[in-house]
VMD Tcl script that draws the C-alpha trace (Angstrom):
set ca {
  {-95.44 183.65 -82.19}
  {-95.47 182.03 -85.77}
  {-98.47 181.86 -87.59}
  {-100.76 178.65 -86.73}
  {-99.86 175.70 -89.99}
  {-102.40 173.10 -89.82}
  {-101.20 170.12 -91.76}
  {-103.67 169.54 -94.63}
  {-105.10 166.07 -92.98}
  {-105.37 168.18 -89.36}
  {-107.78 170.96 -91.23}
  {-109.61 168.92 -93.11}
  {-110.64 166.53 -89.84}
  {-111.14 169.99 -88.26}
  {-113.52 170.90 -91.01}
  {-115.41 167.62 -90.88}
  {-115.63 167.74 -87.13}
  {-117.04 171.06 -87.31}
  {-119.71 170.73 -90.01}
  {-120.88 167.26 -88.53}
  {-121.68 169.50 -85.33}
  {-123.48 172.15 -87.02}
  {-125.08 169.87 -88.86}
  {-126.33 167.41 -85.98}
  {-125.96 169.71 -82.81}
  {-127.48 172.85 -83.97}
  {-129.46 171.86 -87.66}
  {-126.81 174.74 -89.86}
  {-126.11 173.65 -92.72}
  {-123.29 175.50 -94.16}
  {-121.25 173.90 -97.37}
  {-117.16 172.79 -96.67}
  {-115.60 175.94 -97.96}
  {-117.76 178.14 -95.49}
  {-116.51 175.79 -92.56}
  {-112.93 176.00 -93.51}
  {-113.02 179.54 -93.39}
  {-114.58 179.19 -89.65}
  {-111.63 176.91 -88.84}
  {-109.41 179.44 -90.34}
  {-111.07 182.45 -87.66}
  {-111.70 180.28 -85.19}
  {-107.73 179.60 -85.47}
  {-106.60 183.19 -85.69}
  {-109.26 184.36 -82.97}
  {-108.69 181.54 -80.12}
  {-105.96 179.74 -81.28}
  {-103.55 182.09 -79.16}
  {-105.68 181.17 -75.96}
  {-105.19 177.75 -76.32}
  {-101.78 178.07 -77.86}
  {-100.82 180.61 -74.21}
  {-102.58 177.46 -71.90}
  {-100.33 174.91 -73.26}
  {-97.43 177.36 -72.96}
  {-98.04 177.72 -69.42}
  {-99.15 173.84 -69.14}
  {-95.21 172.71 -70.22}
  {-93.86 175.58 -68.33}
  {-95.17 174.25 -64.85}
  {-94.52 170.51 -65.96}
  {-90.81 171.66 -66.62}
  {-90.96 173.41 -63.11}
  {-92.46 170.50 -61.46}
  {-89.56 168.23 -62.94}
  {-86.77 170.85 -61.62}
  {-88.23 170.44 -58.43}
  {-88.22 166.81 -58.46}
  {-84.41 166.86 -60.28}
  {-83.50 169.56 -57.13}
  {-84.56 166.72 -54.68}
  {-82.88 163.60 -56.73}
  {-80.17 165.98 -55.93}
  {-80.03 166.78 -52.64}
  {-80.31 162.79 -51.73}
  {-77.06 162.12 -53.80}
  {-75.09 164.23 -51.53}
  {-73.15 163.02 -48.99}
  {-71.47 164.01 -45.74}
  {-68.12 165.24 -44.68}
  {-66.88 162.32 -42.35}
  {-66.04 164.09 -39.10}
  {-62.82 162.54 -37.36}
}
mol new
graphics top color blue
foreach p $ca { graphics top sphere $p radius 0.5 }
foreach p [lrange $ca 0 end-1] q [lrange $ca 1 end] { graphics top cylinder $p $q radius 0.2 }
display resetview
């Protein structure tokens, strides 16, 4: 798996999102650089996780959609006219 590349505008919402939380949900105060290193953890440590769940997410849509392709299938065939 690559490494995780948050574009700069994705972090920095991350990092906004994430202090306003402390700040409001649990009364931490912690200064922007501190929370961007969180982000950065929290991205190495449980990124994967979610990263693995959306690999298996696609995998059973793309199953799903064979199915439904398999069946599409099956109603475009026809018959051998017996004589």
């Amino acid at each position: 798996m690559k490494d995780l590349k948050l574009e700069k505008q994705q972090k920095t919402d991350m990092v906004l999102a994430l202090r306003h939380y402390l700040t409001h949900e649990l009364d931490v105060e912690i200064g922007s650089l501190q929370v961007e290193i969180l982000v950065d953890h929290l991205a190495e440590v449980i990124g994967p996780v979610f990263y693995n769940k959306g690999l298996r997410d696609a995998h059973e849509a793309v199953l799903q959609r064979m199915e439904y392709a398999a069946a599409d299938i099956d109603l475009l065939e026809r018959s051998i006219p017996r004589r």
